[in-house]
C-alpha positions as CSV (number, residue, x, y, z in Angstrom):
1,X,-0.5,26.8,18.7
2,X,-0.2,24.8,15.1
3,X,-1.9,21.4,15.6
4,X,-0.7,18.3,13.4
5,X,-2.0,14.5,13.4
6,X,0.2,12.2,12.3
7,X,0.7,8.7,11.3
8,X,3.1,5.8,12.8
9,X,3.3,2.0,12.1
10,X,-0.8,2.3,12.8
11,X,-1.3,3.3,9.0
12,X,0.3,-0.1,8.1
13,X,-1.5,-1.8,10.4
14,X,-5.2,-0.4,9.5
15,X,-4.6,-0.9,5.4
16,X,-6.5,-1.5,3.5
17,X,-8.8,1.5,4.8
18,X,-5.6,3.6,5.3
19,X,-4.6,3.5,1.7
20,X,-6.3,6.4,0.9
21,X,-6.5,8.4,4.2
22,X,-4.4,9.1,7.1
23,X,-5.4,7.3,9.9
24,X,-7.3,10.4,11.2
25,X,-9.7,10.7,9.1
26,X,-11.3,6.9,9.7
27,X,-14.4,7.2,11.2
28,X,-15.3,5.2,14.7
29,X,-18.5,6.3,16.8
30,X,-20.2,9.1,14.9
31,X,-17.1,11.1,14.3
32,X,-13.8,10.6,12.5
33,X,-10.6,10.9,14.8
34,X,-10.0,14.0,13.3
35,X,-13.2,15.9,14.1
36,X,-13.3,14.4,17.7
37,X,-9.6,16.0,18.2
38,X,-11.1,19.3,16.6
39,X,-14.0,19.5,19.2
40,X,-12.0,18.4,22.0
41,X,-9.4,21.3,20.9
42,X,-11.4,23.7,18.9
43,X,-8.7,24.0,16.3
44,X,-8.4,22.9,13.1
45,X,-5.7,19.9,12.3
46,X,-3.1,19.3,9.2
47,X,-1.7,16.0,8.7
48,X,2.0,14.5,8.6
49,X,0.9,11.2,6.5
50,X,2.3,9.2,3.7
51,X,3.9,11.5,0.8
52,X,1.9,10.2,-1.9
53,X,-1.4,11.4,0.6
54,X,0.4,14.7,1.4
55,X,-1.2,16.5,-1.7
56,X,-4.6,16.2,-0.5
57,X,-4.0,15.7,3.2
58,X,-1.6,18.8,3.8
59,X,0.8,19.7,6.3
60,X,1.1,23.4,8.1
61,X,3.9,23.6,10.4
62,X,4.5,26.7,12.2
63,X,7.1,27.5,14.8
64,X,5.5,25.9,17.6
65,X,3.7,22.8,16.8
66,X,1.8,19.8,18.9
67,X,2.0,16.8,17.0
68,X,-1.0,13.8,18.0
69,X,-0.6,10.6,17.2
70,X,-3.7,10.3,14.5
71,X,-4.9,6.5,16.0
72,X,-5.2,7.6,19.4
73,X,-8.8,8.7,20.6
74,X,-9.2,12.0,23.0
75,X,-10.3,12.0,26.3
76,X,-10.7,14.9,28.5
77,X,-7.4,14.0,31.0
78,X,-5.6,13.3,27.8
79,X,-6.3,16.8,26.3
80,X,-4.8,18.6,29.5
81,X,-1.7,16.7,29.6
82,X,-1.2,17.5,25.6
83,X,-1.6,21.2,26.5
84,X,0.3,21.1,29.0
85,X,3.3,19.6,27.4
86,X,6.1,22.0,26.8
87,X,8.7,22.7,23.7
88,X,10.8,19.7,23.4
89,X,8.2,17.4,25.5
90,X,7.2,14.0,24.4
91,X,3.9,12.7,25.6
92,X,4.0,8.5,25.7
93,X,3.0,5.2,26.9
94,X,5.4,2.7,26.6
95,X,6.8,2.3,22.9
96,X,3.6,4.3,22.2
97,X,4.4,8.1,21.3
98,X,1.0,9.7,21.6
99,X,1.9,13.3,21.1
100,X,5.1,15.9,21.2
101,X,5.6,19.5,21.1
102,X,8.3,20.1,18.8
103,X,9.7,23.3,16.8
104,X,9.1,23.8,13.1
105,X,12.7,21.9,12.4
106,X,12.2,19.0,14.4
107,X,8.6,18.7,13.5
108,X,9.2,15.1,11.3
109,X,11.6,13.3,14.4
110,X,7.9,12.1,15.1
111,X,8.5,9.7,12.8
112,X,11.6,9.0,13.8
113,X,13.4,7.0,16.9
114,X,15.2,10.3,17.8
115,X,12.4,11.7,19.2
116,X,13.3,9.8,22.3
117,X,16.1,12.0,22.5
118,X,13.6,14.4,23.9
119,X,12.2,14.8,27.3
120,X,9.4,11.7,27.9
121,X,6.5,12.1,30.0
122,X,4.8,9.0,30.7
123,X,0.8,9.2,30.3
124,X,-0.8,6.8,33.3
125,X,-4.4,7.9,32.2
126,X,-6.3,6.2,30.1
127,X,-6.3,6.1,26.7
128,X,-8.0,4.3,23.5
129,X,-7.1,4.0,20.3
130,X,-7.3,2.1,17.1
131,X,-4.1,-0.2,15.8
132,X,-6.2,-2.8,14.1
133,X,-9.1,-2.6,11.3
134,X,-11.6,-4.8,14.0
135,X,-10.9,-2.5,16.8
136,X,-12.8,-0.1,14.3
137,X,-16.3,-1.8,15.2
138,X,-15.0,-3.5,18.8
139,X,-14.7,0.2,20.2
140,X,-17.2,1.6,18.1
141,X,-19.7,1.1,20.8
142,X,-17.7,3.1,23.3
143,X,-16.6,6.0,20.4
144,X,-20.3,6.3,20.1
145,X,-21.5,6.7,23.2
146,X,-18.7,9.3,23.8
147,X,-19.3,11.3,20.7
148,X,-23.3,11.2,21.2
149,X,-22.4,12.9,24.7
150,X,-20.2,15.1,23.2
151,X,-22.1,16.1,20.2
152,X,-25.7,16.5,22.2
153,X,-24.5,18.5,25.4
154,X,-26.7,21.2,26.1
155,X,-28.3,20.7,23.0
156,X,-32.3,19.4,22.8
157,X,-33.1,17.0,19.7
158,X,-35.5,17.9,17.5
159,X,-39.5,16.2,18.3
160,X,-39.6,13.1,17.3
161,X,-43.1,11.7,15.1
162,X,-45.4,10.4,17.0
163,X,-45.8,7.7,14.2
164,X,-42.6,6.2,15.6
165,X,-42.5,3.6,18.8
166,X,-39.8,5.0,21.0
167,X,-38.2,3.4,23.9
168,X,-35.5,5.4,25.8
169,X,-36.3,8.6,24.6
170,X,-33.8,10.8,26.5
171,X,-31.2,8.8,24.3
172,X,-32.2,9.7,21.2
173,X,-31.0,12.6,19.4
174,X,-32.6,14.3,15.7
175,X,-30.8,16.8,14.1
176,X,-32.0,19.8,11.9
177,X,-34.2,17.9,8.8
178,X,-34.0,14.4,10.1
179,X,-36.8,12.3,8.8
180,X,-38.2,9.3,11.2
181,X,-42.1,7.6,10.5
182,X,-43.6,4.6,11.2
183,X,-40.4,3.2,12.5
184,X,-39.3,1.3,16.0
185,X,-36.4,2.6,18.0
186,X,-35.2,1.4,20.8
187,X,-32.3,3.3,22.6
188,X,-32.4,1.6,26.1
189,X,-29.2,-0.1,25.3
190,X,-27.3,2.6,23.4
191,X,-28.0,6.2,21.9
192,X,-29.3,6.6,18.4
193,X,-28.1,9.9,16.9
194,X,-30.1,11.1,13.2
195,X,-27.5,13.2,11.8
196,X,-28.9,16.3,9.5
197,X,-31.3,15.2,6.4
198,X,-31.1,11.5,7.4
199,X,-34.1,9.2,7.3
200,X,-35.8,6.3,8.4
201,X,-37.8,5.6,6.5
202,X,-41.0,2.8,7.4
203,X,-41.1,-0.3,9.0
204,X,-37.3,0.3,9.7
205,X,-36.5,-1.6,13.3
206,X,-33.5,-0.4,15.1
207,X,-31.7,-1.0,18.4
208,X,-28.9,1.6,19.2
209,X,-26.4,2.2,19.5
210,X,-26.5,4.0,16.5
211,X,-25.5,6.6,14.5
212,X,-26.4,8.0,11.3
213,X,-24.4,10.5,9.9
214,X,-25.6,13.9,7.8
215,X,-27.7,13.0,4.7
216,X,-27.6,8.7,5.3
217,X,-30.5,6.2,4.8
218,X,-32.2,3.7,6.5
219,X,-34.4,1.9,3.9
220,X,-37.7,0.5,4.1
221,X,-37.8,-2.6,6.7
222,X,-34.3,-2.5,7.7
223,X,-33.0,-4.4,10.5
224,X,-30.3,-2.8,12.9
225,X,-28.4,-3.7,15.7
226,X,-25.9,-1.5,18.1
227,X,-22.8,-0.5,17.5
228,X,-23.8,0.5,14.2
229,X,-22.2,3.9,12.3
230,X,-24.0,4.8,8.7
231,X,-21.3,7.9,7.7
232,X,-22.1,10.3,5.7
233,X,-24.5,9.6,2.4
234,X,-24.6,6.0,3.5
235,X,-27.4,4.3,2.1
236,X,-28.5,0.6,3.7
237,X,-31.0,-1.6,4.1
238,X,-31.4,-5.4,5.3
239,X,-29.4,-6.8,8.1
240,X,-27.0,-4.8,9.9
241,X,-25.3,-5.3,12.9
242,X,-22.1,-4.0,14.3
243,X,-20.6,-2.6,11.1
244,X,-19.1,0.9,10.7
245,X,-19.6,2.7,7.0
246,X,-17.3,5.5,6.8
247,X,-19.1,7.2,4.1
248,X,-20.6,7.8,0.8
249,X,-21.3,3.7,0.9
250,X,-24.4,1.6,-0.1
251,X,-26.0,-1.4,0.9
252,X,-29.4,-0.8,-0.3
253,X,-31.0,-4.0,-0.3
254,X,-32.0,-6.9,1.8
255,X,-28.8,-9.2,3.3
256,X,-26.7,-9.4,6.0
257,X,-23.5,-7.5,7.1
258,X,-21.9,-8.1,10.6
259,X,-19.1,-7.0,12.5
260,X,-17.9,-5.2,9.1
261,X,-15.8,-2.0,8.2
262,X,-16.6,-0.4,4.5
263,X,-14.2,2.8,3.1
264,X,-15.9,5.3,1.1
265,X,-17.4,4.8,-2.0
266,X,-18.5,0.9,-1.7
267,X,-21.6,-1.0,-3.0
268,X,-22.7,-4.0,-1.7
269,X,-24.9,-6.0,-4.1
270,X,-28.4,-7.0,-3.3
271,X,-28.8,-10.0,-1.1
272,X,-25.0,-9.9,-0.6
273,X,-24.1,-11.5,2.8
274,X,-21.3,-12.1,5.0
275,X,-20.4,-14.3,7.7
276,X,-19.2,-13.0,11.0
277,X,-18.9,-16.6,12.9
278,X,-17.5,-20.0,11.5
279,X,-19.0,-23.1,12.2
280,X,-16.8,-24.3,14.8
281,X,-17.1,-21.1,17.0
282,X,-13.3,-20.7,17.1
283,X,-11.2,-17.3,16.9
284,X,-11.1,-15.2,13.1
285,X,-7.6,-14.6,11.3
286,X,-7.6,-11.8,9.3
287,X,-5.0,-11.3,6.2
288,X,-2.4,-8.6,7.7
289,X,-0.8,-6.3,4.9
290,X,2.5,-6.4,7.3
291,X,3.4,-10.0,8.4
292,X,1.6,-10.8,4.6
293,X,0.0,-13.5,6.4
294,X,-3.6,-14.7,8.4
295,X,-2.7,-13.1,11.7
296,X,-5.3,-14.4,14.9
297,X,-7.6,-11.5,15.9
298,X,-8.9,-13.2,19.2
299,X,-12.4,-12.1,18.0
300,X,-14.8,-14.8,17.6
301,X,-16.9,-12.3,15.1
302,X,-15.2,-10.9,12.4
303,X,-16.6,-10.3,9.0
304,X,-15.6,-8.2,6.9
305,X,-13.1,-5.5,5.8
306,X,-13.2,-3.7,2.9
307,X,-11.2,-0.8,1.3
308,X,-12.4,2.2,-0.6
309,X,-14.3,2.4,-4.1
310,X,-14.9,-1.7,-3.8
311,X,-18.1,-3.0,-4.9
312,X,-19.9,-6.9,-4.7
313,X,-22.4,-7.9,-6.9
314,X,-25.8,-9.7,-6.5
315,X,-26.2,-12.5,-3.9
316,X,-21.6,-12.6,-3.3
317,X,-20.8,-15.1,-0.2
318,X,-18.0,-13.2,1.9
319,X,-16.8,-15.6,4.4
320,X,-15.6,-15.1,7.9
321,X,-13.0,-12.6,7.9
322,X,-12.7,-11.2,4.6
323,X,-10.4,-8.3,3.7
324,X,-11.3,-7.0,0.4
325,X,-8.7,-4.1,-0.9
326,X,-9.7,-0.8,-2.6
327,X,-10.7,-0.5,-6.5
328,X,-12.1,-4.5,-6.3
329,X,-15.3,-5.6,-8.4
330,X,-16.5,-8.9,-6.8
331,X,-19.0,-11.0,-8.3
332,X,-20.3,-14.9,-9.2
333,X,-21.2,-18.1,-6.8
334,X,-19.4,-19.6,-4.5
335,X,-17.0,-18.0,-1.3
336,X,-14.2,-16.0,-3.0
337,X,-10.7,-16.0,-1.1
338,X,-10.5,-14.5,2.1
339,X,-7.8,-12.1,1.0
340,X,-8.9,-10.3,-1.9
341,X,-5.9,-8.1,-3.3
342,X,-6.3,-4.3,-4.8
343,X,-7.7,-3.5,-8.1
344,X,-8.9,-7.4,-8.3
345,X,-11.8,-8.4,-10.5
346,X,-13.4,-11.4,-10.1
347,X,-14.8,-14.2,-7.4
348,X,-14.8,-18.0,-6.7
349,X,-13.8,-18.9,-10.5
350,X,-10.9,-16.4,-10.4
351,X,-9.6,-13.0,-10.3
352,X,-8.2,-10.6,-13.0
353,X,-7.0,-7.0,-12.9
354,X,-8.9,-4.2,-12.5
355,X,-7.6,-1.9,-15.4
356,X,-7.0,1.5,-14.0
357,X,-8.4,3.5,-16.8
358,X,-11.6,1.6,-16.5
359,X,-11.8,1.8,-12.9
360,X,-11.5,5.9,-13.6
361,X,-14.7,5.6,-15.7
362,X,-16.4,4.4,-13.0
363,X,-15.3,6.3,-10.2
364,X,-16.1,9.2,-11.9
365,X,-19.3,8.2,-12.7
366,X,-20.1,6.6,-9.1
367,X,-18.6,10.4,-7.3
368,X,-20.8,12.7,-10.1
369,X,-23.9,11.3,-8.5
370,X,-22.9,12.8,-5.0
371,X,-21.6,16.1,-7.1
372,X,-18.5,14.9,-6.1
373,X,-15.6,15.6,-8.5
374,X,-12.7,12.7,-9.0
375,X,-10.2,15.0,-9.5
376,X,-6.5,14.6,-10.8
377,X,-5.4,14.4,-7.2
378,X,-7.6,12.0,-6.5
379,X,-6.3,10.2,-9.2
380,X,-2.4,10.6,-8.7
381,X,-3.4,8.7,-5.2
382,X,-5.3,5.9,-7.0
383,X,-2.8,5.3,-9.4
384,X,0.1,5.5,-6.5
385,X,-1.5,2.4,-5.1
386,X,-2.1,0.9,-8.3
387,X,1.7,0.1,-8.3
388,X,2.6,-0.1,-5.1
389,X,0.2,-3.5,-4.3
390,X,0.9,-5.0,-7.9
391,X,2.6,-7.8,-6.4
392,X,-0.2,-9.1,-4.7
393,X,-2.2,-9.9,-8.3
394,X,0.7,-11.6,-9.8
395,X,-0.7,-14.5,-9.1
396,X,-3.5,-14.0,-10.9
């Protein structure tokens, strides 16, 4: 059987992280949705996405395909009724289509309302999955739990120094090369999971859940709190609590960050914080790329969202429930705008464009330290979205 995630009205929803991915590949709990559906399946996955993301996120149909929908999280009942579904089935919930088996000719009425002229089967089971760029870190605690279970089954963690204080031992998990001195965990509330090559490194004090994906850091002293996800080649130190890094981000240095999703390829600034409360206790709204409006998120923590290859400088202010685009350089005193477009430069004293060609410089720069290569196609995708969020820095 050919397996294929794709996107619906979710990718909208999730931007700015979904700009450069399909919803799929975002990362919640230790895994992305991608790799959870891969274990769950033991299969590998193509994608039905956007067509400017279709060069680098393919699509393999074959004569018989199962199409998931990429926001929706697996579960083990949820698996069996997607293999059992039959040609010309459609798996739902409500308006919800969470997966169909479809022949290689009808493979994109997915996308379309005429997959209703299929057979429906209604799903009663339960089911999870992510619409909004919060639910990211309100579910995380859940996603990581799960994945911790699924990753470490019948698996024994590597020892654990005895330079570190441990409490809740049987939740804690070290993978092959995993570093950990002179450090506190504390997994009594929530598994900690120390991906391959990752470190703690002293003095670091940490309450699960959390995860730390292949190759990330904990610096020197940092301060964690559950549901916390470092992806991979995540570096961070200070204050965390509640965010989700998908990968190949930094926040080296002392600061706060709460209730927070970073892309790929972000920096935060030293002594860079954000706030996940305001001072009258009452509910976030977060800037929604589809109303093009503050839409209420019924979350009384919310801090911040940011997009991929985005960067603040030294000692930036992010207020509550900030969405910061991809390709941005924010910097100077003072709280800059709680909706801070693509490709913006700038901070409380204004905003200009980010030229693309010198936002190439850097990227290429910031992805040759990882050995990473930004390559044309990586490119034809960056300059896609150049154009199509232009009309949010006219104003500028």
């Amino acid at each position: 059987m050919n397996y294929i995630l794709f996107d619906d009205k979710a990718w909208d929803e999730l931007l700015p992280l979904s700009f450069t991915r399909p919803v799929a590949e975002m990362r919640v709990g230790i895994l992305t949705i991608r790799e959870k559906w891969e274990k769950y399946l033991s299969t590998n996955f193509s994608f039905l996405t956007k067509k400017y993301l279709a060069q680098k996120y393919v699509l393999e149909i074959a004569t018989n395909n199962i199409l998931i929908n990429g926001s929706v999280l697996p579960n083990a009942d949820l698996k069996k009724a997607i293999q059992n579904l039959k040609v010309d089935e459609c798996l739902v919930r409500g308006d919800l289509i969470i997966a169909a088996h479809l022949q290689s000719s009808e493979v994109n009425l997915v996308l379309e309302d005429e997959i209703r002229t299929k057979k429906t089967l209604e799903y009663s089971g339960d089911i999870a999955r992510i619409f909004k760029p919060y639910d990211i870190f309100t579910i995380n605690e859940k996603q990581l739990q799960a994945d911790f279970d699924l990753i470490t089954k019948g698996r024994k963690s590597h020892p654990i120094s005895d330079t570190v204080q441990v409490l809740g031992k049987e939740n804690i998990f070290l993978e092959d090369g995993a570093k950990v001195e002179f450090a506190c965990l504390n997994a009594q509330d929530g598994p900690i999971y120390i991906g391959a090559d990752a470190e703690i490194m002293e003095g670091s004090l940490v309450r699960g859940p959390l995860a730390m994906c292949e190759h990330s850091v904990l610096k020197m002293g940092a301060k964690v709190y559950g549901a916390t996800t470092l992806g991979p080649y995540c570096k961070c130190g200070g204050e965390l609590n509640n965010v989700v890094l998908f990968g190949y981000s930094n926040k080296a240095h002392d600061g706060f960050l709460g209730n927070a999703v970073l892309g790929e390829w972000c920096n935060i600034g030293a002594d860079t914080n954000n706030s996940n409360l305001k001072n009258n206790y009452s509910d976030v709204k977060l800037w929604s790329y589809t109303s093009e409006r503050f839409e209420p998120t019924k979350l009384q923590f919310c801090g911040t969202i940011m997009g991929d290859h985005s960067k603040c400088g030294i000692n930036t202010m992010l207020n509550t429930g900030t969405v910061i685009g991809i390709c941005c350089n924010v910097y100077g005193a003072g709280f800059p705008r709680n909706f801070i477009p693509s490709f913006a430069m700038g901070g409380n004293h204004g905003f200009r464009e980010y030229r693309l060609n010198a936002f190439f410089d850097v990227a290429k720069l910031v992805m040759k330290r990882r050995n990473i290569e930004f390559n044309d196609t990586e490119r034809d995708i960056i300059s896609h979205i150049f154009e199509s969020t232009r009309k949010y820095r006219e104003s500028f």
